[in-house]
ZAMARGU-4260 file (C-alpha; in steps of 0.2 Angstrom, whole numbers, plus 5000, padded with zeros to 4 digits):
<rodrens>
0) 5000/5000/5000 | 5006/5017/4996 | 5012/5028/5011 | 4998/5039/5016 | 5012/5055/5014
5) 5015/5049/4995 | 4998/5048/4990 | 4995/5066/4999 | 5012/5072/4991 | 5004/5066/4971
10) 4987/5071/4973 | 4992/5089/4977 | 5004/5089/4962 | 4988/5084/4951 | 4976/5097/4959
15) 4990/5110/4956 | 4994/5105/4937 | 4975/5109/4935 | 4975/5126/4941 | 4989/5129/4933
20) 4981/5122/4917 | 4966/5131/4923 | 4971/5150/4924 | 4981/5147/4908 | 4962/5145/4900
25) 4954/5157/4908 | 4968/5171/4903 | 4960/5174/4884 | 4940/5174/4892 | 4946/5187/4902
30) 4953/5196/4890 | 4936/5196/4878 | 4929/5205/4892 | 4943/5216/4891 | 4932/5223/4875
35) 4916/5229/4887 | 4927/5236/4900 | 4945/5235/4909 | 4934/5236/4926 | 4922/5221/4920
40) 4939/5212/4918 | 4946/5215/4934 | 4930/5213/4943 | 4928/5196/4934 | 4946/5191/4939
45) 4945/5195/4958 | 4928/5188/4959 | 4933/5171/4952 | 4948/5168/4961 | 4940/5175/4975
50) 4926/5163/4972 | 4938/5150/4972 | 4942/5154/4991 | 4924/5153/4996 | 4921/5137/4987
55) 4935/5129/4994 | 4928/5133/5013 | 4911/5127/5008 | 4920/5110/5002 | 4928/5110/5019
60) 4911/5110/5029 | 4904/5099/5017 | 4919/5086/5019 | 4916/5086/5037 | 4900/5079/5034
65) 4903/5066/5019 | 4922/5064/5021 | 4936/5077/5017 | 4942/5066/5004 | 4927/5059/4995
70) 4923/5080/4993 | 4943/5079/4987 | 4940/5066/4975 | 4923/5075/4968 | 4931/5094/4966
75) 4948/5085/4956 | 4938/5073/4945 | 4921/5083/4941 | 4936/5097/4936 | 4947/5087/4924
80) 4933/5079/4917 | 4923/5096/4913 | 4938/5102/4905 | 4936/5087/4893 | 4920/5097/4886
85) 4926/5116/4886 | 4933/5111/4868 | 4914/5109/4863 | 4908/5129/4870 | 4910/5145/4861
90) 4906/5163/4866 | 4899/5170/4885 | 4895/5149/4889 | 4915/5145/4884 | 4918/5161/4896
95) 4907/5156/4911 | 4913/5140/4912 | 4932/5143/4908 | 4930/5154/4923 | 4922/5145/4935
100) 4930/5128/4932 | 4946/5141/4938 | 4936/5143/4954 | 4934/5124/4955 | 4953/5122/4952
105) 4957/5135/4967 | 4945/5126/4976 | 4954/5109/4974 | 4970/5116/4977 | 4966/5124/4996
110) 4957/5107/4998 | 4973/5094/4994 | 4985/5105/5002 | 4976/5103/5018 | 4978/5086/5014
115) 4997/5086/5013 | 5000/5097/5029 | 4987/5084/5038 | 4999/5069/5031 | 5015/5074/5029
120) 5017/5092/5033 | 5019/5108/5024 | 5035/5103/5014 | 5027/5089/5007 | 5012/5103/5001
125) 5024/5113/4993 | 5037/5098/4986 | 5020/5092/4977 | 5016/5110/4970 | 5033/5110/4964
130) 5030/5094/4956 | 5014/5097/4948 | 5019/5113/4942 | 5034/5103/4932 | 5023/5091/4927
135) 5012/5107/4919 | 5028/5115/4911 | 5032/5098/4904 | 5015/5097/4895 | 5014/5114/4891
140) 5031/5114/4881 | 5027/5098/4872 | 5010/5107/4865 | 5024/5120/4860 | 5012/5133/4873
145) 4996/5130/4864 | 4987/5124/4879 | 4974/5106/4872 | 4956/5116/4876 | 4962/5125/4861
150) 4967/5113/4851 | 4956/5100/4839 | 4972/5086/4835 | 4975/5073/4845 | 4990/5081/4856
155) 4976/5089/4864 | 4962/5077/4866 | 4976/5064/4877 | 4984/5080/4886 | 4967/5082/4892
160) 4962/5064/4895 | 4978/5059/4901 | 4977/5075/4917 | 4959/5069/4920 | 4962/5052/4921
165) 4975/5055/4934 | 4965/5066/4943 | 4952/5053/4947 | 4965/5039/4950 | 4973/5050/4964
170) 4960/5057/4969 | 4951/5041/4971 | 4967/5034/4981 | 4966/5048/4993 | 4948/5048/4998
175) 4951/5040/5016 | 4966/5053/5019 | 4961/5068/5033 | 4967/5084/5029 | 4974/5096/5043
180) 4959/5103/5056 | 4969/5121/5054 | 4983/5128/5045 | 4990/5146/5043 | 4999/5156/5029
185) 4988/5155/5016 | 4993/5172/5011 | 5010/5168/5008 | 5006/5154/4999 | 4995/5164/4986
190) 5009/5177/4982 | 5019/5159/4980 | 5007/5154/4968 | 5006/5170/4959 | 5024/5169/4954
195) 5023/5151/4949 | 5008/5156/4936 | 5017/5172/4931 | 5036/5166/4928 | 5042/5150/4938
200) 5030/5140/4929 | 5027/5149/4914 | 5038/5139/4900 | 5033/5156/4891 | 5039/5168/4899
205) 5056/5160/4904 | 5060/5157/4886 | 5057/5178/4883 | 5067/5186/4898 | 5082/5170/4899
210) 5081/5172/4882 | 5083/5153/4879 | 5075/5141/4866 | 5061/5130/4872 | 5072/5116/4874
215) 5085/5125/4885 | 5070/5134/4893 | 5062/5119/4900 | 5076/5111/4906 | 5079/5126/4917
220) 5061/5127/4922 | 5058/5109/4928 | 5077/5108/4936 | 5072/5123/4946 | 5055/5118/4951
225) 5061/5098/4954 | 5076/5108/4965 | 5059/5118/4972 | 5054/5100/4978 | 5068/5093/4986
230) 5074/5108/4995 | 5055/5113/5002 | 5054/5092/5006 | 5067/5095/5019 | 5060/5112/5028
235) 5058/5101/5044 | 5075/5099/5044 | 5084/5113/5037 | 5090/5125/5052 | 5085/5144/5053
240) 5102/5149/5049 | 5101/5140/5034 | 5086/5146/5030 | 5089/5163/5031 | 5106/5160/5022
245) 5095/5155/5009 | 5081/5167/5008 | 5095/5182/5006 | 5101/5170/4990 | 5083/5170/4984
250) 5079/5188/4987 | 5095/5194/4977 | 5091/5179/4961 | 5073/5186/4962 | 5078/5201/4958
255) 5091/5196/4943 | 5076/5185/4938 | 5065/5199/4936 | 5076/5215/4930 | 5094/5207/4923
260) 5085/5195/4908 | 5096/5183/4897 | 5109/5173/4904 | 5108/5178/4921 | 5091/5176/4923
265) 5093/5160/4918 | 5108/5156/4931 | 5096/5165/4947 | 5079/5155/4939 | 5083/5142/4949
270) 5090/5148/4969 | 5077/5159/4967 | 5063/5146/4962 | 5069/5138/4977 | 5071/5150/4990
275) 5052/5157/4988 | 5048/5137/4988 | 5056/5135/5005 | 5049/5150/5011 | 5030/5147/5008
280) 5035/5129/5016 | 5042/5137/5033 | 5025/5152/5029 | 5011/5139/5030 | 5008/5127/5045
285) 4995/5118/5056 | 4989/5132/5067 | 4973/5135/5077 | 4960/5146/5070 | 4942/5149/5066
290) 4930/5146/5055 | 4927/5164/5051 | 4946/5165/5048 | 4946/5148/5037 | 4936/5156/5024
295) 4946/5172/5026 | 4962/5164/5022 | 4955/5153/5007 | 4947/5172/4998 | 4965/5177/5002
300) 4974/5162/4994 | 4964/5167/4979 | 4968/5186/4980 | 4983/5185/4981 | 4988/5173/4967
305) 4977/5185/4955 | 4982/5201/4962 | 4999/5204/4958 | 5000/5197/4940 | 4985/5209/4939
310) 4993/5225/4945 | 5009/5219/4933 | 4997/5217/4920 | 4987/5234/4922 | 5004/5243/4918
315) 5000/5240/4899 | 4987/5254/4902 | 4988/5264/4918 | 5007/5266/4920 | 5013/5262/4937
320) 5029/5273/4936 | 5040/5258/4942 | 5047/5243/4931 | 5031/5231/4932 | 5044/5216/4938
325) 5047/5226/4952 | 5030/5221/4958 | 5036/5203/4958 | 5049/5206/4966 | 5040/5213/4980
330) 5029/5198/4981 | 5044/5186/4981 | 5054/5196/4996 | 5037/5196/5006 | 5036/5178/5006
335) 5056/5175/5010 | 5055/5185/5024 | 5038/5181/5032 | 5044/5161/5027 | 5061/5165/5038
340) 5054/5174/5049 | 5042/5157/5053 | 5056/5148/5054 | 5064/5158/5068 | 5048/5160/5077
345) 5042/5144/5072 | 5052/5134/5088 | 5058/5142/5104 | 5063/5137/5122 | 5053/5137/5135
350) 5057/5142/5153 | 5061/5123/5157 | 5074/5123/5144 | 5063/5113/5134 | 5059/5118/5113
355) 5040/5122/5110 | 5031/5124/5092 | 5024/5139/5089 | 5006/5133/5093 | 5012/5126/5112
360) 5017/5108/5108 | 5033/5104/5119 | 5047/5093/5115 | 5050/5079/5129 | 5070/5077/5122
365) 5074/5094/5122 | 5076/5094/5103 | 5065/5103/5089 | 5048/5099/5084 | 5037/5101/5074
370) 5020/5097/5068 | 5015/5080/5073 | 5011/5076/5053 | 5033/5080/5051 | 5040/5067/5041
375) 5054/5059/5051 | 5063/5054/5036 | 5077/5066/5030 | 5065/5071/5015 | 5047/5067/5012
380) 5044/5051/5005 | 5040/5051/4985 | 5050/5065/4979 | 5066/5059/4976 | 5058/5050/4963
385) 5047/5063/4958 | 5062/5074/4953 | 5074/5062/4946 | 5057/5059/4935 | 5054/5077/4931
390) 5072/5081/4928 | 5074/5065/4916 | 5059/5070/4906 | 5065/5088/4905 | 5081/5080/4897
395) 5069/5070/4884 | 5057/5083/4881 | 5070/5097/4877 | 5081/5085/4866 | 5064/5082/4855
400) 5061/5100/4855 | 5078/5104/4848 | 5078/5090/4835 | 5059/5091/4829 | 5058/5111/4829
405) 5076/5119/4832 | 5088/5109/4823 | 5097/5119/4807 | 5090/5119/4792 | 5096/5120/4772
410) 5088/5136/4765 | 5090/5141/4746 | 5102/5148/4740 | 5095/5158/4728 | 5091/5177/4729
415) 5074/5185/4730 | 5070/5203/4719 | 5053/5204/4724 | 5049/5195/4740 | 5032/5190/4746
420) 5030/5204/4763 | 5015/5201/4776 | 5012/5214/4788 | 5000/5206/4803 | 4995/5214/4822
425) 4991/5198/4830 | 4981/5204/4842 | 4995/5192/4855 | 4985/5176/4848 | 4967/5178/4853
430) 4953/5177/4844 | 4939/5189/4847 | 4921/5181/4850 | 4915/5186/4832 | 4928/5177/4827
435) 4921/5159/4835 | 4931/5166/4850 | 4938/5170/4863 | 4951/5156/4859 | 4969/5153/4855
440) 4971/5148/4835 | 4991/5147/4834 | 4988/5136/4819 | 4978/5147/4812 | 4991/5160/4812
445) 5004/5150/4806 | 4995/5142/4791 | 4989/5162/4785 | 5009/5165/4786 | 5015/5151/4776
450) 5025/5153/4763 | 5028/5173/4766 | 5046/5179/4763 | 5045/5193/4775 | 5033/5193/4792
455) 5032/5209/4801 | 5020/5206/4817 | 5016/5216/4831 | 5008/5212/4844 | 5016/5195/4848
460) 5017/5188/4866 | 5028/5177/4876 | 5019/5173/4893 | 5005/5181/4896 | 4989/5175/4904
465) 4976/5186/4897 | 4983/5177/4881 | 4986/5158/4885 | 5003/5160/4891 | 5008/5155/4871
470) 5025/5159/4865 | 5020/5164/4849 | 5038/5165/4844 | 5042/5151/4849 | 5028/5140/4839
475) 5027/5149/4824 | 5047/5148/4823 | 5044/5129/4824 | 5027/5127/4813 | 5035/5139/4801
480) 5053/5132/4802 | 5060/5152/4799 | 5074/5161/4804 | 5066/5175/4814 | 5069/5191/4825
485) 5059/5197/4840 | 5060/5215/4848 | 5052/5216/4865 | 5042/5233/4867 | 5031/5236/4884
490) 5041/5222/4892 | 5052/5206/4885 | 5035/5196/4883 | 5028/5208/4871 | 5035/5214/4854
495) 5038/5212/4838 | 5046/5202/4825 | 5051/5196/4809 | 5052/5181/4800 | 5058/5176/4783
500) 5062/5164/4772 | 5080/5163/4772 | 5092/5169/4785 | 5091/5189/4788 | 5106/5200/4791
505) 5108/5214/4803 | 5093/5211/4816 | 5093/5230/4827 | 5079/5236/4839 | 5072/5253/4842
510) 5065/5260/4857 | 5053/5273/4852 | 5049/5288/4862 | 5036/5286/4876 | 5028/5302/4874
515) 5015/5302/4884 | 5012/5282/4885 | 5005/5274/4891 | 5014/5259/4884 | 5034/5257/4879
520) 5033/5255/4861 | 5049/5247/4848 | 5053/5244/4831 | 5065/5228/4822 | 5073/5231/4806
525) 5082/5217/4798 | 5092/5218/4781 | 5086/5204/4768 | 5089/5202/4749 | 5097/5220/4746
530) 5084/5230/4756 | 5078/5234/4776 | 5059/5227/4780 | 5055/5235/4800 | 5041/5230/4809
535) 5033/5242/4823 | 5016/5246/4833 | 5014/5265/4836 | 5004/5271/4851 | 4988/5268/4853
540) 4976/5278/4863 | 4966/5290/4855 | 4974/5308/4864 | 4991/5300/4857 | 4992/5310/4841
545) 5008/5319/4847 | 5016/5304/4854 | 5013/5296/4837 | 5021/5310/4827 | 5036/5309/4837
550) 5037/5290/4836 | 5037/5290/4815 | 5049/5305/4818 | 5060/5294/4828 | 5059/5279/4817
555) 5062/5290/4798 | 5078/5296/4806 | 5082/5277/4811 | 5079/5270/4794 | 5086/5287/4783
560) 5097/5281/4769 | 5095/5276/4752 | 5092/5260/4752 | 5077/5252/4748 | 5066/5249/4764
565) 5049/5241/4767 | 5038/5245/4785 | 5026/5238/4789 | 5014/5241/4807 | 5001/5246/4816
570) 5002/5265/4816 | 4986/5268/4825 | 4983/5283/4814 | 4973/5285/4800 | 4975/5292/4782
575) 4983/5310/4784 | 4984/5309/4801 | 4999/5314/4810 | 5011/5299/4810 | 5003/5292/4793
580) 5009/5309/4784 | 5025/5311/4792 | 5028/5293/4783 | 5023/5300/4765 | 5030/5317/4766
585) 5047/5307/4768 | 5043/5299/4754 | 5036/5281/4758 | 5020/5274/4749 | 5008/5265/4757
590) 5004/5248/4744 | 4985/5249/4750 | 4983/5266/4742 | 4997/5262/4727 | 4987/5248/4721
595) 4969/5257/4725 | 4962/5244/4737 | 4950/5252/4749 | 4944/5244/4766 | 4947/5245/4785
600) 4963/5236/4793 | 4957/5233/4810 | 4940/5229/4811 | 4938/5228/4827 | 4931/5213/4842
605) 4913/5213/4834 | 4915/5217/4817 | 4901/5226/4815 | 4909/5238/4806 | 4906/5253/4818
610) 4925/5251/4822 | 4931/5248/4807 | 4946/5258/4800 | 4962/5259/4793 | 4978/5261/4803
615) 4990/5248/4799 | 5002/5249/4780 | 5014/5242/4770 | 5025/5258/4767 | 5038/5257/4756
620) 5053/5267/4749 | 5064/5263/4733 | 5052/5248/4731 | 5037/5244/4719 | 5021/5235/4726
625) 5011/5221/4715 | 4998/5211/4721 | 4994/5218/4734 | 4981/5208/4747 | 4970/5212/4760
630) 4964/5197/4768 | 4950/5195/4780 | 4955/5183/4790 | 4945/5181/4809 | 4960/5177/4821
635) 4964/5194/4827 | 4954/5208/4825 | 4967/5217/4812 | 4968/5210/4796 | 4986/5204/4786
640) 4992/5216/4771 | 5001/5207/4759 | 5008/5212/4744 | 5025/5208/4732 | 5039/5221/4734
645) 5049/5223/4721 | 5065/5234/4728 | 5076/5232/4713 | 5090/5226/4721 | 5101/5212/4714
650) 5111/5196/4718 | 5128/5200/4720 | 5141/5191/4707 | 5152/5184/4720 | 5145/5169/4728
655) 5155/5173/4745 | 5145/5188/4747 | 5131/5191/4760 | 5114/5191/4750 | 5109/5203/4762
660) 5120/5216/4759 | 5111/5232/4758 | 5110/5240/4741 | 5110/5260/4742 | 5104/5265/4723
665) 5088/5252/4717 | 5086/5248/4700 | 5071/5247/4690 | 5065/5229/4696 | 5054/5219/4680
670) 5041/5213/4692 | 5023/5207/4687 | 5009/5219/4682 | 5004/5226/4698 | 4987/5218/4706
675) 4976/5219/4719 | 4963/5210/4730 | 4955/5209/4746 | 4954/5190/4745 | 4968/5182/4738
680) 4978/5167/4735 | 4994/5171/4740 | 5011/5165/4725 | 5025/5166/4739 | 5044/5164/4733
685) 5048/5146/4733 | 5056/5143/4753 | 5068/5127/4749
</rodrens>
């Protein structure tokens, strides 16, 4: 029979792997209501999580009753087995029941981690949320980020059958198991959580600010989380010397984490991973208290897991006037010191010479206690295996990432005069609910960009939960096998890029003027085939005329040359606005009004056409548009401009020299008879 400790230790990593799963589907509902109102969005966030607490003490009275574990066992199962039909809803039902099966999740969460202080302590609670959030980051990265409620292949349908069946299998096993009568801490542990579903376990997000490829990526987040595990396994054991030692490591790799990205973050990810995990085991306990303060500290759980990725994420809108990764810092040294100060309190001599828990308990021996659920062993039983697991399936899973979608590739050799260009704001992957949204269509994406020569995007994310947490880089780099570039903008997990269809030169970033925000905005130029294609995203709020003027200023001086050059964006300014005429007066042409083609760009979340305008372009200088395109396609609410630009240059006559060498004076290019249409079948270069 399995220990009663193990079983507790696994069914806590499933519940945990839910709600991760969970608030990763729940991030592009709340984001449709982001349409109506940014209060409705906020409002819907804190009331769901909030929810969640409440739902989780009614389980609790309910289980004392029918049995804590039969409850368990029904909140764990009736949860993985109604994400099996989320794939079958669309529109306000999809967003109701996303929501509240995230409720359900938080629910299930405060309910097995009771169970795991009650049989095995608060180290073995936190060694399985370690676990189970590896075991999320492992499914995540093998779905390349493109969570299976999304999805209609068959990746999906077993990433879903296969969480639900182990949710009923352990939750099944566990249902004799008691949870603690009363614990403490709960706070602590929701701003734990929060930076687990903001960045510790967001595959995403690590891949944008350690600047790694998925396959380094995960191996860095598992080993960091499995570490997380054994570290917060042994909290009954580790001194307060040590632990303090330990929190001072954390604080200082939570802040390189957060505000030193690329290789240094990646070196901190995991002390400071640890540190918080060790921290939130010293913070949560078996404590007395009362039923009134129960449901208070499950509605706190719930606040404050939501809370802070809310505040980070507000910043995109009402500008906090402080790095927004400074938030999480905060949240992270909140939990070291209150975790170290627990472990100092925690035990303490009495006037008899004898040590004493916190809530009275004596020692007879003289030596430290703690709660009588402590392991005795030197590290709670089932996670040794546990992490050799994760960290071996780390290995596997980032060797198949790097052969299936990273390994080098032969590209052509052969030069391009008039390259297939595709200008696209992806709306960071969400698809509106006139669309048959909200919903994540990364496949979608990819197939409309297949066979392009040049891709300028905006808007695409790397981490956030209002948009799935997808790394659209990532998966389009792997569906469309191109060499690509990414500019971050507001922050590293939102940007820009470029791909093309054989490597690009010269990849350079510029960091427009802020103006009066209230959102950092960037552009990427790249040099390919003889000329310079950028990709940007001007300001967007309507007062932001001036702010946009400055920006085109900014970015005419940063292209100025001869050469021929291509931009393509979202200029949030319409035909002889500001920023828009600033671009013609410098001599760029817009291939929408070249060609003749009239209708709207961005259409809007409804598409009813009462938003409909135009605001994004394919500008060129020293180039000639054919063919142009405008296609309306439903997976963001802007549409894609594609068109052929001829920019005259030509293939050098040494075969040593760089085909993208920049050509100042463009020649008269013998392209096709200019076309245009707003539906069309797109002829790209060959790509091979």
């Amino acid at each position: 029979m399995v220990s009663a400790q193990r079983r507790a230790l696994f069914l806590v990593a499933v519940a945990s792997w839910l709600l991760l799963d969970s608030v990763r589907t729940a991030g592009p509902l709340l984001s449709a209501l982001y349409d109506d109102s940014l209060t409705l969005v906020v409002a819907a966030a804190l009331g769901t999580f909030a929810g969640g607490g409440v739902l989780a003490w009614l389980a609790a009275m309910v289980g004392r009753h029918f049995g804590h574990g039969v409850v368990v066992l029904y909140l764990v199962g009736v949860l993985a087995v109604l994400r099996l039909g989320l794939p079958f809803i669309t529109g306000g039902w999809l967003i109701a029941a996303g929501l509240y099966l995230v409720a359900f999740a938080i629910a299930g969460v405060v309910m097995t981690t009771r169970v795991a202080i009650g049989n095995g302590g608060s180290g073995t609670a936190l060694a399985g949320t370690s676990l189970g959030a590896a075991a999320a980051v492992l499914e995540h990265t093998v779905l390349r980020t493109w969570d299976a409620v999304w999805r209609e292949d068959l990746l999906g349908w077993i990433a879903l059958g296969t969480v639900a069946a182990l949710a009923i299998l352990v939750g099944a096993l566990c249902r004799t198991l008691e949870p603690a009568p009363t614990s403490r801490g709960w706070w602590a542990l929701g701003l734990h959580w929060s930076l687990l579903g903001f960045a510790f376990a967001n595959i995403a997000w690590v891949n944008a600010q350690t600047e790694l490829r998925m396959s380094a990526g995960v191996a860095v987040t598992v080993v960091s989380l499995c570490l997380a595990a054994g570290l917060a396994a042994q909290a009954h054991r580790i001194s307060r010397v040590v632990s303090t030692v330990i929190a001072v490591a954390g604080a200082v790799a939570l802040a390189v984490v957060m505000l030193r990205p690329g290789m240094d973050a990646a070196l901190a990810l995991p002390v400071a991973t640890a540190a918080t995990t060790l921290a939130a085991a010293h913070a949560l306990r078996p404590a007395p208290s009362s039923a009134a303060r129960r449901l208070t500290a499950a509605i706190v759980f719930g606040l404050a897991l939501i809370a802070p990725v809310l505040v980070i994420q507000l910043d995109y809108e009402r500008p906090l006037g402080i790095p927004p990764l400074s938030i999480a810092v905060t949240v992270g040294v909140a939990v070291l010191l209150y975790g170290t100060w627990r472990a100092w309190v925690a035990h303490r001599p009495d006037s008899g010479g004898r040590t004493v828990t916190s809530d009275g308990t004596a020692a007879t021996d003289g030596t430290t206690v703690a709660d009588a659920s402590t392991p005795r062993s030197w590290i709670a039983p089932g996670v040794p295996v546990g992490a050799a697991l994760g960290v071996a399936a780390a290995v596997a899973v980032g060797a198949w990432t790097q052969a299936t979608y990273e390994a080098p590739r032969v590209y052509s050799a052969d030069f391009i005069q008039a390259p297939y260009v595709t200008s696209w704001n992806l709306h960071f992957g969400v698809t509106h609910e006139a669309g048959a949204g909200p919903r994540v269509d990364l496949d979608e994406l990819a197939a409309a960009l297949s066979g392009t020569d040049v891709a300028m995007l905006q808007e695409v994310q790397r981490g956030w939960l209002l948009g799935g947490g997808t790394d659209m880089l990532e998966y389009l780099a792997g569906e469309l096998d191109l060499p690509y570039s990414y500019a971050p903008a507001h922050d590293r997990q939102f940007g820009n890029a470029i791909f093309t269809s054989r490597p690009h030169a010269e990849p350079r970033t510029l960091e427009l003027p802020f103006g009066e925000g209230p959102q950092e905005r960037s552009a990427l130029a790249v040099d390919f085939m003889g000329a310079t294609f950028v990709s940007t995203h001007l300001q967007s709020t309507d007062e932001a005329d001036e702010t946009r003027l400055a920006q085109s200023q900014a970015l005419l001086d940063w292209v100025a040359g001869t050469q021929p050059t291509v931009v393509g964006g979202d200029f949030n300014a319409e035909p002889g606005d500001a920023a828009h005429q600033a671009m013609v007066d410098a001599g760029f042409v817009s291939a929408q009004t070249q060609l003749g083609v009239t209708g709207p760009t961005y259409v809007g979340p409804d598409m009813t056409g009462e938003q409909a305008t135009l605001i994004d372009y394919l500008f060129g200088r020293g180039v000639e548009f054919t063919e142009f395109e405008l296609r309306a396609l439903p997976w963001s609410d802007h549409w894609p401009l594609t068109a052929r630009a001829a920019t005259g240059a030509l293939a050098p006559t040494d075969p040593e020299a760089d085909l993208n060498e920049l050509q100042p004076a463009p020649t008269p290019s013998t392209s096709v008879s200019p076309s245009a249409s707003a539906s069309p079948t797109p002829s790209p270069s060959a790509s091979e």
